[in-house]
N, CA, C and O atoms as a GROMACS GRO file, in nm:
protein
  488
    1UNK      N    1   0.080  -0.118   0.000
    1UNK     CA    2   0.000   0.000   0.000
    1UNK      C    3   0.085   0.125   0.000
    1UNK      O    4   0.074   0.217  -0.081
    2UNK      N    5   0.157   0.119   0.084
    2UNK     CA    6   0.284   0.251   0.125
    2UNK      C    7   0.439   0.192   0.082
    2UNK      O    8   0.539   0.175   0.152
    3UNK      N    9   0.414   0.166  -0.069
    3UNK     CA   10   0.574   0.123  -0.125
    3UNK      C   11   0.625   0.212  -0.155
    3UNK      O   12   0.544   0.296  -0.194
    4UNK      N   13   0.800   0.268  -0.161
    4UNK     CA   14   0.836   0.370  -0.220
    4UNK      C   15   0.947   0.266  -0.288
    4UNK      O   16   1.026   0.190  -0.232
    5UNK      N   17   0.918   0.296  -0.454
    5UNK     CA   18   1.067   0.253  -0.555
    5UNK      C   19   1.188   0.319  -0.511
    5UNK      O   20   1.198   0.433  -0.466
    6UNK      N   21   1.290   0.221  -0.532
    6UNK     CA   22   1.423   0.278  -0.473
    6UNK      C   23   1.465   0.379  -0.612
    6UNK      O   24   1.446   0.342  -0.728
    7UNK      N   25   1.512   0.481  -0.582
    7UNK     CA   26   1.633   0.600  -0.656
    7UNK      C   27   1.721   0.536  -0.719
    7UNK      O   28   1.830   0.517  -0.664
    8UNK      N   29   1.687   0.465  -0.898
    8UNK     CA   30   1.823   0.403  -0.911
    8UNK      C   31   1.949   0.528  -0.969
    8UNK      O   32   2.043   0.493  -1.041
    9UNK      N   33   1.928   0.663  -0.926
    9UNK     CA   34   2.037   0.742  -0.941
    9UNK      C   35   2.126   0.667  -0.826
    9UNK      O   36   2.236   0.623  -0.860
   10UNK      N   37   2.089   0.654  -0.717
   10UNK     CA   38   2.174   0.670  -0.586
   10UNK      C   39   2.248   0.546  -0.542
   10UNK      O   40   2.177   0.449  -0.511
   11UNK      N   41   2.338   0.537  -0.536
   11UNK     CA   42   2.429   0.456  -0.499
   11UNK      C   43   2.388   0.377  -0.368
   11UNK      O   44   2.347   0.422  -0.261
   12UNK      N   45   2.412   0.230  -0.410
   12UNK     CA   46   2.378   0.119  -0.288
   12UNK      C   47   2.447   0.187  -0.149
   12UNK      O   48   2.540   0.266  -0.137
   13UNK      N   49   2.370   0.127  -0.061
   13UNK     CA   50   2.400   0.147   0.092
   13UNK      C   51   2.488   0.032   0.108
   13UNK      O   52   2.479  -0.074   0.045
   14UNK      N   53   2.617   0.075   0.239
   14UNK     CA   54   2.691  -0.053   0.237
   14UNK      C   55   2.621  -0.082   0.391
   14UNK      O   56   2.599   0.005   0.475
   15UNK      N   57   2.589  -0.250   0.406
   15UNK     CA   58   2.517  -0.284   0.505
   15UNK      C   59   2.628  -0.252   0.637
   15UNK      O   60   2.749  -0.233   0.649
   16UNK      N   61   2.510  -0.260   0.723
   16UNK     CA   62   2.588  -0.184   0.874
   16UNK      C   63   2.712  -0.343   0.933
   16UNK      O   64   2.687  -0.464   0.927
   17UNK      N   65   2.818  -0.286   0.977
   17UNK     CA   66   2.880  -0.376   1.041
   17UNK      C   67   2.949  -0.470   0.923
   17UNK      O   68   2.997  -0.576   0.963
   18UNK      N   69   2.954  -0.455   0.847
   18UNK     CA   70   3.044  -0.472   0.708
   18UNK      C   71   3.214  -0.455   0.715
   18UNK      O   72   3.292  -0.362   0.738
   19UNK      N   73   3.225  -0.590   0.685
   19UNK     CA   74   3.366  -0.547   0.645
   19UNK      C   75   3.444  -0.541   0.535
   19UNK      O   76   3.535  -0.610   0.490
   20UNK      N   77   3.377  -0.423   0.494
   20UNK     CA   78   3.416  -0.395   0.376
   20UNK      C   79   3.572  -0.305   0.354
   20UNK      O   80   3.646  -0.296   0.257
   21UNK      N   81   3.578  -0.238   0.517
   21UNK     CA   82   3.758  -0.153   0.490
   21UNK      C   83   3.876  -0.313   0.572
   21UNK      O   84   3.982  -0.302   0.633
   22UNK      N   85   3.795  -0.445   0.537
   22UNK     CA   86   3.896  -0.507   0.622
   22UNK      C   87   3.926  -0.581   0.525
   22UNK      O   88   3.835  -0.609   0.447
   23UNK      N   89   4.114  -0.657   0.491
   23UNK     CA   90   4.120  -0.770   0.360
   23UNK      C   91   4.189  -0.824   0.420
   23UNK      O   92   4.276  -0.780   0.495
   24UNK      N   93   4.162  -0.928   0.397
   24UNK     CA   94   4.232  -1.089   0.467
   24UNK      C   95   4.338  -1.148   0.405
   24UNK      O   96   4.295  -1.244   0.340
   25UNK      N   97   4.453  -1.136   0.394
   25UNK     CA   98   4.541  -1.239   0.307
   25UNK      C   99   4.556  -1.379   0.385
   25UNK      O  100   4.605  -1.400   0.496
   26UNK      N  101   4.501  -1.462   0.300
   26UNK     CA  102   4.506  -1.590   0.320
   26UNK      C  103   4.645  -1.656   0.337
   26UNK      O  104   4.747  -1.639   0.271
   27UNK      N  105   4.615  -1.758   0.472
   27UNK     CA  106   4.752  -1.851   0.486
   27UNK      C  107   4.841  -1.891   0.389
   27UNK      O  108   4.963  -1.877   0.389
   28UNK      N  109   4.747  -1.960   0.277
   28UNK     CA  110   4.837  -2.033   0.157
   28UNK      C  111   4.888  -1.901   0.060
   28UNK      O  112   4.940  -1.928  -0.048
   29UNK      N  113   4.871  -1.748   0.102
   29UNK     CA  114   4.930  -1.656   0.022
   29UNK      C  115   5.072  -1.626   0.028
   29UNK      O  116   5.122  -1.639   0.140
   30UNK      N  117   5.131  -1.598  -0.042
   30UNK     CA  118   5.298  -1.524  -0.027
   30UNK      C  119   5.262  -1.358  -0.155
   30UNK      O  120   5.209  -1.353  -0.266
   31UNK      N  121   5.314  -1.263  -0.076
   31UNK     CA  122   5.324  -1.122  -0.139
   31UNK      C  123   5.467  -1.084  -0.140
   31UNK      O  124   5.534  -1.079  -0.036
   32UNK      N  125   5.517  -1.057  -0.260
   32UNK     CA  126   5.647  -0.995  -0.230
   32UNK      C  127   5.652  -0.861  -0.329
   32UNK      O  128   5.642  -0.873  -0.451
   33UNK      N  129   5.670  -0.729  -0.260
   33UNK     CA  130   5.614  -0.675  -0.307
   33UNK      C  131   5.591  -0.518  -0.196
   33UNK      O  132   5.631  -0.502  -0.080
   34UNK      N  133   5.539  -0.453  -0.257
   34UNK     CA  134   5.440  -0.336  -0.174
   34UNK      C  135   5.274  -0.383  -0.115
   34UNK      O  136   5.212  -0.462  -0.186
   35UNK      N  137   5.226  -0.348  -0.027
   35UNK     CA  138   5.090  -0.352  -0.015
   35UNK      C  139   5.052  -0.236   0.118
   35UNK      O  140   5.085  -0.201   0.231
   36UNK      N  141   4.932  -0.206  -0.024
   36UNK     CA  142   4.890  -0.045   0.027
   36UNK      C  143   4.732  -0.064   0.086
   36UNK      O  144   4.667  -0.151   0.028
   37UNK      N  145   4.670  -0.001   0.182
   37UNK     CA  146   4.513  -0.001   0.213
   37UNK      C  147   4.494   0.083   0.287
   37UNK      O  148   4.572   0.108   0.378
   38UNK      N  149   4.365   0.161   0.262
   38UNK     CA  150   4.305   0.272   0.356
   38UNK      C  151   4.248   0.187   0.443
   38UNK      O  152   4.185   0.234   0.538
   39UNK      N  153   4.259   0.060   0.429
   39UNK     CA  154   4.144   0.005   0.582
   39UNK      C  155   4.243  -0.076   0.641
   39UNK      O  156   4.362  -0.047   0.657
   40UNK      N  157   4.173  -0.195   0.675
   40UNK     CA  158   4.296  -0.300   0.779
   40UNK      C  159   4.292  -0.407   0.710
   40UNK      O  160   4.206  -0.462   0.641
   41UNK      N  161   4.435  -0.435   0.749
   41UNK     CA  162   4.452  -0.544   0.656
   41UNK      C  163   4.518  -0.671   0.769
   41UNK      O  164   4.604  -0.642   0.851
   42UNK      N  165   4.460  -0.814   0.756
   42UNK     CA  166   4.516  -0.944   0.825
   42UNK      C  167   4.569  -1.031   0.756
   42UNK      O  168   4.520  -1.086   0.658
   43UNK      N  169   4.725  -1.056   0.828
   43UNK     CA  170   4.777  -1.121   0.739
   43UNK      C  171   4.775  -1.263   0.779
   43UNK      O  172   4.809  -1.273   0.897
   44UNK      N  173   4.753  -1.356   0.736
   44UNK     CA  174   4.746  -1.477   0.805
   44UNK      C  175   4.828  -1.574   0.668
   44UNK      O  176   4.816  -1.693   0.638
   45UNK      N  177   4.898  -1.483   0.617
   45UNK     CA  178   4.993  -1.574   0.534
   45UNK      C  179   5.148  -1.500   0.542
   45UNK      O  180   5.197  -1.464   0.649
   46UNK      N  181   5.217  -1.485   0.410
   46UNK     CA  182   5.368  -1.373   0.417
   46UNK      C  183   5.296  -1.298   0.362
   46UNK      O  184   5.185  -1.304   0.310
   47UNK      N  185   5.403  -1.196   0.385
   47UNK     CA  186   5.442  -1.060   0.332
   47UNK      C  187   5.575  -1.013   0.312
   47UNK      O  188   5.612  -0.917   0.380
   48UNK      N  189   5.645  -1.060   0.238
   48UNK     CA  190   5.778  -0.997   0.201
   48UNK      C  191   5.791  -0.841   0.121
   48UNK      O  192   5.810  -0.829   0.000
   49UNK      N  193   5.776  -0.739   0.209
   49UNK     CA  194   5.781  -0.621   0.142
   49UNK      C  195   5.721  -0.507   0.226
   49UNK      O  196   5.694  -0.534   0.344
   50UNK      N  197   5.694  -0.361   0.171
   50UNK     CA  198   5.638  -0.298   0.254
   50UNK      C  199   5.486  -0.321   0.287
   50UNK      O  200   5.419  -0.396   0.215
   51UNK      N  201   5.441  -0.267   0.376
   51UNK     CA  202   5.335  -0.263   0.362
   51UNK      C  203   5.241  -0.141   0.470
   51UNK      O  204   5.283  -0.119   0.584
   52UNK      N  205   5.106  -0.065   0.412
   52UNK     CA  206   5.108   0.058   0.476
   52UNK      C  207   4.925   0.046   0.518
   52UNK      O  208   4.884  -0.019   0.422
   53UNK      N  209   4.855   0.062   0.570
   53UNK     CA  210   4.743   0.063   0.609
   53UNK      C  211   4.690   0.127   0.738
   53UNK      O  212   4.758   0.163   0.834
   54UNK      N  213   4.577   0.135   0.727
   54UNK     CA  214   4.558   0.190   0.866
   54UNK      C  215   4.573   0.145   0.997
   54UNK      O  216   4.604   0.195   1.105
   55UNK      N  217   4.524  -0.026   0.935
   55UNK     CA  218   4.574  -0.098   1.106
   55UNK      C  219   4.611  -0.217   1.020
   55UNK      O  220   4.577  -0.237   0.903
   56UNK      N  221   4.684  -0.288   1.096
   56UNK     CA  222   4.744  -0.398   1.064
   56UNK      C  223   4.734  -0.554   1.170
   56UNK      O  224   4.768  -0.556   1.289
   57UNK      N  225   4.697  -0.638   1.118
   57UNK     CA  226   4.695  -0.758   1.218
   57UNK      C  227   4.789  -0.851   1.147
   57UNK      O  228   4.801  -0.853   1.024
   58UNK      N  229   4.866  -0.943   1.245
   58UNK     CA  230   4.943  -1.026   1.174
   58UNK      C  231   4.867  -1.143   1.276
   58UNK      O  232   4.822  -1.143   1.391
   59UNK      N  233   4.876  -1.213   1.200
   59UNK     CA  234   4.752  -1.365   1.275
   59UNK      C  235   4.910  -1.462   1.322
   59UNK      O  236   5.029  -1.444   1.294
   60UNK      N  237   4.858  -1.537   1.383
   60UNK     CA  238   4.934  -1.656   1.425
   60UNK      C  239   5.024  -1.726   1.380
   60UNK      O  240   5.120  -1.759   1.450
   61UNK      N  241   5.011  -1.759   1.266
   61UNK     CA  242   5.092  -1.791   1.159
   61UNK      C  243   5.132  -1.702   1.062
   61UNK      O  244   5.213  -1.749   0.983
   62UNK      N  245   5.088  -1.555   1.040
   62UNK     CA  246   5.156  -1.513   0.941
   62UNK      C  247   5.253  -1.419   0.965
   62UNK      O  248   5.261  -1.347   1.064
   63UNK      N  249   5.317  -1.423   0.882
   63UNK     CA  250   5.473  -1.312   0.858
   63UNK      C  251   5.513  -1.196   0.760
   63UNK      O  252   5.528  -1.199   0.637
   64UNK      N  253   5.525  -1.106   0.837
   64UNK     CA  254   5.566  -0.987   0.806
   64UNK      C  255   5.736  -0.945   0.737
   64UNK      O  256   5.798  -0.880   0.820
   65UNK      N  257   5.769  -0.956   0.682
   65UNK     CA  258   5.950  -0.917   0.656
   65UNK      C  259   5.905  -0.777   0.549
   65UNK      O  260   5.842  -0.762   0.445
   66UNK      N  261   5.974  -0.697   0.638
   66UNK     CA  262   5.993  -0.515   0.559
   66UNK      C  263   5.934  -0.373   0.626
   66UNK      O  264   5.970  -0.399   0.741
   67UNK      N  265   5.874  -0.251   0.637
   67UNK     CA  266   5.867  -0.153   0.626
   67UNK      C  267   5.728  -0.166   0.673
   67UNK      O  268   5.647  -0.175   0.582
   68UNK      N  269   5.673  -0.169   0.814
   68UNK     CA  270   5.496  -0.178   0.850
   68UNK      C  271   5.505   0.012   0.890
   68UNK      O  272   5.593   0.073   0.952
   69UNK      N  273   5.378   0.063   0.826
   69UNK     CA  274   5.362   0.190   0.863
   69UNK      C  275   5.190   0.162   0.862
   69UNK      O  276   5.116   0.125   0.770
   70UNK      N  277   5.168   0.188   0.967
   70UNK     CA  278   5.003   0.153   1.034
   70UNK      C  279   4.958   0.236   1.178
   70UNK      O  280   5.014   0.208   1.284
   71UNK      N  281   4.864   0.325   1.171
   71UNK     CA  282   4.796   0.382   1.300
   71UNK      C  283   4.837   0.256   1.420
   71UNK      O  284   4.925   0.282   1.503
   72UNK      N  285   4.758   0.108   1.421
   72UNK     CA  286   4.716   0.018   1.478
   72UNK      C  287   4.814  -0.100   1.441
   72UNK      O  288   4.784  -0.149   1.333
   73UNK      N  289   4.922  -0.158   1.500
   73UNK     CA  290   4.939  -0.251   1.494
   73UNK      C  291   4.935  -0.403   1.568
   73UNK      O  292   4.949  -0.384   1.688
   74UNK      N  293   4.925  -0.508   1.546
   74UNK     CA  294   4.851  -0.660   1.637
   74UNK      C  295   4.949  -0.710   1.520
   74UNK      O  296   4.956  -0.701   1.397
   75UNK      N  297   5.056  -0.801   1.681
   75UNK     CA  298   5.159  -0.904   1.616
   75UNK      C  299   5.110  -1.016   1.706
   75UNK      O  300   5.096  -1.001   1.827
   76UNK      N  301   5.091  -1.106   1.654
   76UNK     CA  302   5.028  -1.252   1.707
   76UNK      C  303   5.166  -1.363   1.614
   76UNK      O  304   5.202  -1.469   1.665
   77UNK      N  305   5.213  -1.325   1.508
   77UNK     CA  306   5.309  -1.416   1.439
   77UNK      C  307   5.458  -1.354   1.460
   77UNK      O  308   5.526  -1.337   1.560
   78UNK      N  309   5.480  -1.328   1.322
   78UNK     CA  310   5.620  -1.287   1.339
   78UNK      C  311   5.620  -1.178   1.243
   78UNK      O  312   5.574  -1.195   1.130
   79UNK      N  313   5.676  -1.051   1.287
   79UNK     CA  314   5.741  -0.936   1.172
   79UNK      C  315   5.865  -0.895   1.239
   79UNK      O  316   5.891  -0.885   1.359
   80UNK      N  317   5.952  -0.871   1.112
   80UNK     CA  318   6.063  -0.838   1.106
   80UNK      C  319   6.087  -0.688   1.022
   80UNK      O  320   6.050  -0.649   0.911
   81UNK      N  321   6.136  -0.652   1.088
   81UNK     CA  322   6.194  -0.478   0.993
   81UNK      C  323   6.191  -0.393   1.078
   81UNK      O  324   6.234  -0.414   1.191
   82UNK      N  325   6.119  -0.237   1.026
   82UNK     CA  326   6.063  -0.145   1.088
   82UNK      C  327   5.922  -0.100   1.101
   82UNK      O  328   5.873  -0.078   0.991
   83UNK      N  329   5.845  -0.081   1.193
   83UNK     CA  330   5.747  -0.037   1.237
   83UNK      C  331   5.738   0.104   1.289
   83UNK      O  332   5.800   0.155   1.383
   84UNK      N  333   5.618   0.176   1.183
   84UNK     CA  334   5.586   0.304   1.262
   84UNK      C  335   5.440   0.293   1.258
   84UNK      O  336   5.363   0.254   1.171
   85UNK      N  337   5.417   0.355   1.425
   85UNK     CA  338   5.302   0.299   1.420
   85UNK      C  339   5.222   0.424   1.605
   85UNK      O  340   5.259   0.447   1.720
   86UNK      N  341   5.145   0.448   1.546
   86UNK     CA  342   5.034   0.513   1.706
   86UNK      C  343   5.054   0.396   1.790
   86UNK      O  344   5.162   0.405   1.848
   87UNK      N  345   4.990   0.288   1.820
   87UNK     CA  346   4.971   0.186   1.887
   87UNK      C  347   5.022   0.067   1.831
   87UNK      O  348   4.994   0.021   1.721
   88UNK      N  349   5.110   0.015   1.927
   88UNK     CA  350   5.179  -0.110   1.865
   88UNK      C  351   5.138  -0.238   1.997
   88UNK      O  352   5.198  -0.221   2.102
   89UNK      N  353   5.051  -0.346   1.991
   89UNK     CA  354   5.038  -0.442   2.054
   89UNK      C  355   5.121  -0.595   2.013
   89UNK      O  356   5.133  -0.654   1.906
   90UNK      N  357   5.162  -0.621   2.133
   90UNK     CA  358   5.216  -0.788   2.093
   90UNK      C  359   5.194  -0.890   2.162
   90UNK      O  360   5.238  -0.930   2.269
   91UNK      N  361   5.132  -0.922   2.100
   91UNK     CA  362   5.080  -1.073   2.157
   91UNK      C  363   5.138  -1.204   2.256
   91UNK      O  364   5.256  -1.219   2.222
   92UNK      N  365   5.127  -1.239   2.293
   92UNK     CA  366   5.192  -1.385   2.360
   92UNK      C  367   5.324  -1.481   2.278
   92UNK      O  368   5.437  -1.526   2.300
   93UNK      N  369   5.234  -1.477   2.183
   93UNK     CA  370   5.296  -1.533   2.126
   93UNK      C  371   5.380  -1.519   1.988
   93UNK      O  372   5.434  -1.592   1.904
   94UNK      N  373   5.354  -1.344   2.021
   94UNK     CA  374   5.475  -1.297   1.888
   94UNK      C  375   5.608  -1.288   1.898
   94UNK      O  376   5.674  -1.273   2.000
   95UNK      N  377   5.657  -1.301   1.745
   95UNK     CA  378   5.836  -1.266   1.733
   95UNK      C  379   5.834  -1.147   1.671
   95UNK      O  380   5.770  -1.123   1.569
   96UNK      N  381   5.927  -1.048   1.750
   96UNK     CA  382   5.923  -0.903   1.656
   96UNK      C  383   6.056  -0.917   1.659
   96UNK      O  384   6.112  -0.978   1.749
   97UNK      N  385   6.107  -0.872   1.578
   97UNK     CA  386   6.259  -0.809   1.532
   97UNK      C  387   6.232  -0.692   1.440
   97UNK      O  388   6.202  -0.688   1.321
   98UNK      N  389   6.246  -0.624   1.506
   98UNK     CA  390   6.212  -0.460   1.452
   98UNK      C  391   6.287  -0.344   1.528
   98UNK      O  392   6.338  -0.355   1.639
   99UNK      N  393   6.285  -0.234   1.452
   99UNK     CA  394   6.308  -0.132   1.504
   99UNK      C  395   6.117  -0.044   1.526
   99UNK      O  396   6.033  -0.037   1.435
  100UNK      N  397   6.102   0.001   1.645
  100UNK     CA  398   5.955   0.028   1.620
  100UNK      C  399   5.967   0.217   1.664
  100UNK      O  400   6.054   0.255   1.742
  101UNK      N  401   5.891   0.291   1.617
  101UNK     CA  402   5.837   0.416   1.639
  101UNK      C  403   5.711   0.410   1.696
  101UNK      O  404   5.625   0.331   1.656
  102UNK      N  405   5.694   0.486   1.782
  102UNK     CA  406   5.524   0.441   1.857
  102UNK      C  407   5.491   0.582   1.921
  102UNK      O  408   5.565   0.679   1.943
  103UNK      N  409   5.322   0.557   1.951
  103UNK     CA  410   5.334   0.672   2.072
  103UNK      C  411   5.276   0.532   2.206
  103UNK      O  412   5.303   0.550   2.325
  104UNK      N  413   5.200   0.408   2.160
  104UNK     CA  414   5.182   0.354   2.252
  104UNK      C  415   5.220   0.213   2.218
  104UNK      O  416   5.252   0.186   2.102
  105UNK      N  417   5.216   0.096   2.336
  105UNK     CA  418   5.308  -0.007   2.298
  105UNK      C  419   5.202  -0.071   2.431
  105UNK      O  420   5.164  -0.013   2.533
  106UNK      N  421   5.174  -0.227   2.379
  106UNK     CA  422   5.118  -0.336   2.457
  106UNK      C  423   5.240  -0.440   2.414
  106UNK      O  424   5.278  -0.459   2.299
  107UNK      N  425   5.319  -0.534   2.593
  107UNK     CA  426   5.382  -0.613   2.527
  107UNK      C  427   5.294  -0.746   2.612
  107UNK      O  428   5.275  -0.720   2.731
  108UNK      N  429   5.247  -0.868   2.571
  108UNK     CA  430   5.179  -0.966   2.676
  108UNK      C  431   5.300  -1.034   2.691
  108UNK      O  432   5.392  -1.044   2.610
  109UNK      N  433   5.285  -1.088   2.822
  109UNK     CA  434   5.380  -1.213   2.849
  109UNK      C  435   5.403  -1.332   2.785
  109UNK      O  436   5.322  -1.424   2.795
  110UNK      N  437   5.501  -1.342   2.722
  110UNK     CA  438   5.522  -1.437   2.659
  110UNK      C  439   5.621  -1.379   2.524
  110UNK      O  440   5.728  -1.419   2.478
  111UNK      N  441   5.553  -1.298   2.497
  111UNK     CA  442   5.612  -1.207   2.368
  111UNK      C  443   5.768  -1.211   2.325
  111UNK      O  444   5.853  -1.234   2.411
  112UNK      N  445   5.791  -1.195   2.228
  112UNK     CA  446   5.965  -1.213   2.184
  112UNK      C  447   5.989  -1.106   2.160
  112UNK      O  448   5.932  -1.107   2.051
  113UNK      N  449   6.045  -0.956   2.172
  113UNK     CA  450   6.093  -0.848   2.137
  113UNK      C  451   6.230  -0.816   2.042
  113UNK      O  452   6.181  -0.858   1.937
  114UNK      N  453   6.326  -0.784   2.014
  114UNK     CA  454   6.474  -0.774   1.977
  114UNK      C  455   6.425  -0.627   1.849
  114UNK      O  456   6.362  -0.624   1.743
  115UNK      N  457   6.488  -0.538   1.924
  115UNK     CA  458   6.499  -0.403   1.820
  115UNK      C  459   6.521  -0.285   1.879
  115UNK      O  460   6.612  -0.309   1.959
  116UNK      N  461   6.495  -0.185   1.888
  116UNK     CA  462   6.519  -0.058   1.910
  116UNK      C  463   6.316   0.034   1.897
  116UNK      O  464   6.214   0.034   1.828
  117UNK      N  465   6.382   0.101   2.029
  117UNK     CA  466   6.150   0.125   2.058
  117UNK      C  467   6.241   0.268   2.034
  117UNK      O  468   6.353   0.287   2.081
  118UNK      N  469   6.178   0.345   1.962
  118UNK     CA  470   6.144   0.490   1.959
  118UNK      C  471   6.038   0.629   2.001
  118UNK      O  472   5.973   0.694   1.919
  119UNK      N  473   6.042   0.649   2.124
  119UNK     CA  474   5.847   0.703   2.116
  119UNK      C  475   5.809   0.825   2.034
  119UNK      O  476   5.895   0.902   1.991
  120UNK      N  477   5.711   0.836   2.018
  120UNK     CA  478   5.724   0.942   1.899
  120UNK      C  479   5.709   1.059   1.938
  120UNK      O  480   5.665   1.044   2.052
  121UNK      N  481   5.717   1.169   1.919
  121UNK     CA  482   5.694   1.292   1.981
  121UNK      C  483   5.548   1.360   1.923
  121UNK      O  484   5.493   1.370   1.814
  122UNK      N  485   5.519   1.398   2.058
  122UNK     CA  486   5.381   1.492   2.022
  122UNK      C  487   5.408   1.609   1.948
  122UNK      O  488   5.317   1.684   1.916
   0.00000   0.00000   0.00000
């Protein structure tokens, strides 16, 4: 009785709670290379190269080697290089070998550290 046709000028709605700014690299992946994203990116495979996003998760098994520049970073595996980063968390069960820039830093017990911490200046 009270239908209104949708506006096909207007561009789809993206549904609520979407993760649409999040990309998953899969376990069985290897990147060697650059990788760039305005959203967050999980790596749950490699990454040999830079890589720049807004937040960054490295999963359990996956690995980081090169250049992380991310607001948000979550090490649960292993990265190696340099990190600049607002918030840098590490997991239990991460290996970092890095040099890191931060303004904040979570380390859990268990964690593997080896690098040089920088804090960043306001």
């Amino acid at each position: 009785m009270f239908n209104k046709t949708a506006d096909p000028t207007m561009a789809p709605s993206k549904p609520s709670g979407s993760n649409a700014n999040k990309s998953v690299l899969a376990s069985d992946l290897k990147i060697v290379g650059e990788v760039t994203s305005a959203g967050s990116i999980e790596i749950l495979g490699e990454v040999d190269g830079n890589l720049t996003a807004h937040g960054l998760i490295v999963g359990a098994e996956g690995r980081v080697s090169g250049t992380v520049r991310a607001e948000t970073v979550e090490v649960k595996g292993r990265l190696d290089g340099k990190i600049s980063t607002e918030g840098l968390t590490l997991r239990a069960a991460a290996h970092v070998a890095a040099d890191v820039t931060y303004s904040t830093v979570v380390i859990e017990n268990g964690a593997t550290i080896e690098g040089n911490f920088t804090l960043r200046k306001a």
